[in-house]
C-alpha positions in Angstrom: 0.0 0.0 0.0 1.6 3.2 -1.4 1.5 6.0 2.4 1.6 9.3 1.9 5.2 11.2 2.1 5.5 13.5 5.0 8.2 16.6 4.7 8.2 18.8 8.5 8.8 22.3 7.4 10.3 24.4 10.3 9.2 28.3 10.9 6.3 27.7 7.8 4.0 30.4 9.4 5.2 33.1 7.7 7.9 34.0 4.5 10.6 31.7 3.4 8.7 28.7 5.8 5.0 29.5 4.4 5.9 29.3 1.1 7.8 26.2 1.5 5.2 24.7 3.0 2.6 25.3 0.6 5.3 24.1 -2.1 6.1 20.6 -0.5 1.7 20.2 0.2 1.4 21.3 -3.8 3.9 18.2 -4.5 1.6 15.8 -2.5 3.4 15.9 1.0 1.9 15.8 4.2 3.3 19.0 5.6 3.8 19.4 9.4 4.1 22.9 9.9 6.4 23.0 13.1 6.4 26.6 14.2 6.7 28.4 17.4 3.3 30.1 17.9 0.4 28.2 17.2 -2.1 30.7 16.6 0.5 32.2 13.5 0.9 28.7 12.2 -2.9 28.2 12.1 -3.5 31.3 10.2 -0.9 30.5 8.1 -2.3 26.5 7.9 -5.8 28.2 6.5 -4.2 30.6 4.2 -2.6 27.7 2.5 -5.9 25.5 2.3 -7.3 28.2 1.1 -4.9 28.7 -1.6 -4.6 24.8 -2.1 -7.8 23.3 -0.4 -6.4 19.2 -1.4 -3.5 20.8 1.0 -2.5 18.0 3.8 -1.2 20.3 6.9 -0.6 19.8 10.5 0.6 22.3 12.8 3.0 21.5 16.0 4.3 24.1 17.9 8.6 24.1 18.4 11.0 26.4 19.7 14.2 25.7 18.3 16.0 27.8 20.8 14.7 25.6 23.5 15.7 22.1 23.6 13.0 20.6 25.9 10.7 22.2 23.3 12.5 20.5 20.5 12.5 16.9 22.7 8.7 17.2 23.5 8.3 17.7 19.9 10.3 14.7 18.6 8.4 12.8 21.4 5.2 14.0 20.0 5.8 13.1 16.5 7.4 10.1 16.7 4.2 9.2 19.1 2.0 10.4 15.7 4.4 8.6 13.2 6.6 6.2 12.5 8.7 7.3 9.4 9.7 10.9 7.7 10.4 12.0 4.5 11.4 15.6 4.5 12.9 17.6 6.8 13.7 21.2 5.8 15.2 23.0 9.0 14.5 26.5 7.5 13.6 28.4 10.9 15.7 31.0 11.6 16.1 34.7 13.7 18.4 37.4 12.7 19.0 39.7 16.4 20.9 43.0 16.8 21.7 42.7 20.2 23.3 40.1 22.6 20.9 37.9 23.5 21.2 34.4 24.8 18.7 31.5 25.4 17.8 29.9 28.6 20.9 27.5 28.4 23.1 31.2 28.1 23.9 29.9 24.4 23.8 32.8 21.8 20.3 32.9 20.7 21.2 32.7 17.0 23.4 29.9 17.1 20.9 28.1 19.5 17.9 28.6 17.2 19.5 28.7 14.0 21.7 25.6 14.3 21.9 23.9 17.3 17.8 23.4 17.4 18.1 22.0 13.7 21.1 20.0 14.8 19.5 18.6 17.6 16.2 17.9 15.9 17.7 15.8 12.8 19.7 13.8 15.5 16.0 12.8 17.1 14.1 12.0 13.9 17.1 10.2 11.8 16.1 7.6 12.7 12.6 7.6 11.1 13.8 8.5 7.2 13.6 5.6 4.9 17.2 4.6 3.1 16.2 6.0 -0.2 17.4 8.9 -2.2 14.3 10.9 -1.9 14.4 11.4 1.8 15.8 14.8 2.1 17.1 17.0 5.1 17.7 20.8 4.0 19.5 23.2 5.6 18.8 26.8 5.2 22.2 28.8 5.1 22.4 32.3 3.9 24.9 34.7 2.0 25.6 35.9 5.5 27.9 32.8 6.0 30.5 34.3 3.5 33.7 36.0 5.5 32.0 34.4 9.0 34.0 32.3 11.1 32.4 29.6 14.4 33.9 31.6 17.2 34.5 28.6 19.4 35.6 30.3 22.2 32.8 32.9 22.7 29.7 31.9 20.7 28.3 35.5 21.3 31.2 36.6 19.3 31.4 39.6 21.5 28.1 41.0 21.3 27.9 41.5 17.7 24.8 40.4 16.5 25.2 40.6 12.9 28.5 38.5 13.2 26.6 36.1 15.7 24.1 35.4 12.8 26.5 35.3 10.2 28.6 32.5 12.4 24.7 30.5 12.8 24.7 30.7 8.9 27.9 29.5 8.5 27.2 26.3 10.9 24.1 25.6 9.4 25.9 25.0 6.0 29.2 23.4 7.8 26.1 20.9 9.3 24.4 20.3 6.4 28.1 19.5 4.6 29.3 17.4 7.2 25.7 15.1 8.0 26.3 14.6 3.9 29.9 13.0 4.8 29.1 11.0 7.5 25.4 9.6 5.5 28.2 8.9 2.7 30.7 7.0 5.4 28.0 5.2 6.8 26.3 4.0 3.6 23.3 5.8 3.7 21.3 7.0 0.9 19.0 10.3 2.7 20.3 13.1 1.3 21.5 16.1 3.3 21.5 18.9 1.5 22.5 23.4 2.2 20.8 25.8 0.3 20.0 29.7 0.6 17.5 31.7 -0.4 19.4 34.7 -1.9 18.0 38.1 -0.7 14.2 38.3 0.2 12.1 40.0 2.3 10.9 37.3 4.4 10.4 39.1 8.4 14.2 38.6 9.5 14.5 42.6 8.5 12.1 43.4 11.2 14.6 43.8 14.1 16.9 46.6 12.3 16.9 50.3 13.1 14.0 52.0 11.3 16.8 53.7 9.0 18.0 50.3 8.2 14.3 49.1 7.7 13.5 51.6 5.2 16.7 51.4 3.5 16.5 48.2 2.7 12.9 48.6 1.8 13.4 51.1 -0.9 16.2 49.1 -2.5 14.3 45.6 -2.4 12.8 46.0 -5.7 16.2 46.0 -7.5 17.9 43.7 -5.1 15.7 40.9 -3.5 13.2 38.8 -5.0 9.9 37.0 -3.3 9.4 34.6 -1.1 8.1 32.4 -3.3 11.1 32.6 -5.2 13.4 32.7 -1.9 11.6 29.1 -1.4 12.8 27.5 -4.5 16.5 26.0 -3.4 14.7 24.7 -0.6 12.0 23.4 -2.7 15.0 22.0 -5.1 16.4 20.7 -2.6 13.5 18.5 -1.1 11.9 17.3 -4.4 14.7 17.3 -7.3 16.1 14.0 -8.3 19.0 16.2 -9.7 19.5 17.4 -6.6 23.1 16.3 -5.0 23.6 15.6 -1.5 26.1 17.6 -0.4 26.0 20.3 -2.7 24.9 23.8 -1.8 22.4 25.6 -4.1 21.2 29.0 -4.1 20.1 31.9 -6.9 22.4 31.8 -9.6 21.7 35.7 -10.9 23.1 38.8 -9.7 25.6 38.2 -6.3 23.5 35.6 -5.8 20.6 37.6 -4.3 18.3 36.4 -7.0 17.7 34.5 -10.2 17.5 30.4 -11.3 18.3 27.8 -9.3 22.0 26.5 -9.3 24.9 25.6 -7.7 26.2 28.2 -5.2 29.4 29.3 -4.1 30.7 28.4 -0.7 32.8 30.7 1.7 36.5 28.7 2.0 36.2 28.2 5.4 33.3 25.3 4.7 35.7 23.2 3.8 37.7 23.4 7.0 36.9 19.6 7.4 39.0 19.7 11.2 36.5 22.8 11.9 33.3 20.7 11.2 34.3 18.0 12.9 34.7 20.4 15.6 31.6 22.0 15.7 29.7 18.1 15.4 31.4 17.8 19.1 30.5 21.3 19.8 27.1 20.7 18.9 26.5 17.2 20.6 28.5 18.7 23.6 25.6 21.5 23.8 22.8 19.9 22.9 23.7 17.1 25.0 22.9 14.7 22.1 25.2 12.0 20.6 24.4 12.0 16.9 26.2 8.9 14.9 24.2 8.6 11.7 23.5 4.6 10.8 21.3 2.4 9.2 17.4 1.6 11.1 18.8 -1.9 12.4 21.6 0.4 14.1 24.4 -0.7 11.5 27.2 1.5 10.3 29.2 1.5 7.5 32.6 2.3 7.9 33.8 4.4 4.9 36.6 5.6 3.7 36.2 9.6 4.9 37.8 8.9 8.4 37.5 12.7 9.0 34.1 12.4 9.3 33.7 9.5 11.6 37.0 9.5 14.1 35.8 12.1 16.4 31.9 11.3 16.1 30.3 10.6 19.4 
């Protein structure tokens, strides 16, 4: 008996998420729409059926800077169901101040990466062997020239540098998962992406000036959400689509245009850094993450980088 696909679609209330979301229920998905406030993510949950009434939705609430909230809601899934296809961690806050989460991690980093991070670990599990099960990672220009500042995560206060550094881990994540699913024989497919320049709600905590600023250039410079949404939507449901490889908009500096290969900052391929910032991750989250087979198997390959310091 053929079961319906299921993709989770992280922060799909509102921009980049929504459309997502309403792309992946369009290709037939079951979409859970995991988002932080319930009562956005039902609005958003009728303006898609509205838009696409055959639409298959679910809402859970998740806050990915909160790791009991991201355990009760792998409990609460995996209590719903017993396999995932899709998992696009595309939630994400840009801040302008120091902030930190109740663990006193930077709140960027926390949310950005270490929630996704800490979610894949407690679903992988669930996705099928198969080339079409899909994890996406949503990265952002804003990695370029950032570094992981492993020994002060709030990288002293500066918030744009703190959210440049979650971009860049998101994309050192999604890069490194790929090596170790390679090592360990699996098929799922972990794959970066980034959206180019939209204006997608991650504007709203800037100075008015910068507001309005980048309001009156976003006609020449940043394209929809709906186009924003299509490397992700690439990502999920291409079979052209490589594991590993990061795609974005191919057009102008990348802020818009086709879909396509994009260019990585140098620093990704730091292979000693990723590895480092795997243990950083499982050291924060307090979750081991060893990617194997469902009978608990794994492969060992021949990218020892990738498995000698895995937990």
């Amino acid at each position: 008996m053929n079961r319906k696909k299921i993709a989770i679609v992280t922060g799909a209330n509102h921009g980049i998420g929504f459309e997502t979301a309403l792309g992946m229920a369009r290709a037939g998905y079951h979409v859970i729409m995991a988002c932080r406030n319930r009562m956005k993510a039902e609005s958003a949950r009728a303006a898609i059926a509205e838009r696409l009434p055959s639409a298959s939705l679910g809402v859970m609430e998740i806050d990915l800077g909160d790791f009991a909230s991201v355990r009760a809601f792998a409990r609460d899934y995996r209590a719903a169901s017993s396999y995932l296809d899709v998992l696009i961690n595309n939630a994400g806050i840009l801040l302008y101040t120091a902030q930190t989460n109740g663990d006193g991690i930077e709140q960027q980093f926390a949310t950005n990466h270490l929630g996704h991070f800490l979610l894949t670990a407690l679903l992988f599990d669930l996705f099928p062997d198969d080339p079409s099960s899909r994890i996406v990672h949503l990265s952002s220009l804003a990695h370029k020239n950032a570094r992981i500042h492993f020994d002060d995560l709030t990288c002293g206060g500066n918030g744009g540098e703190a959210y440049g550094q979650s971009k860049l881990a998101c994309l050192m994540f999604g890069e490194e998962l790929h090596r170790r699913l390679r090592a360990a024989g699996l098929k799922t497919r972990s794959i970066p992406v980034h959206p180019g320049g939209s204006d997608s709600g991650l504007f709203d905590e800037m100075s008015r000036a910068q507001y309005y600023f980048f309001k009156i250039l976003s006609p020449f410079i940043l394209h929809s959400n709906a186009s924003a949404a299509k490397p992700s939507l690439f990502a999920a449901l291409d079979p052209a689509a490589e594991g590993g490889q990061y795609y974005g908009p191919k057009g102008y500096q990348e802020f818009r245009g086709k879909v396509g290969k994009a260019n990585r900052d140098p620093s990704t391929q730091d292979l000693d850094s990723a590895t480092r910032l795997w243990d950083l991750s499982e050291e924060l989250t307090g979750q081991t993450f060893i990617p194997a087979r469902q009978d608990g198997s794994v492969h060992r390959g021949d990218i020892a980088s990738s498995t000698a310091n895995a937990r």
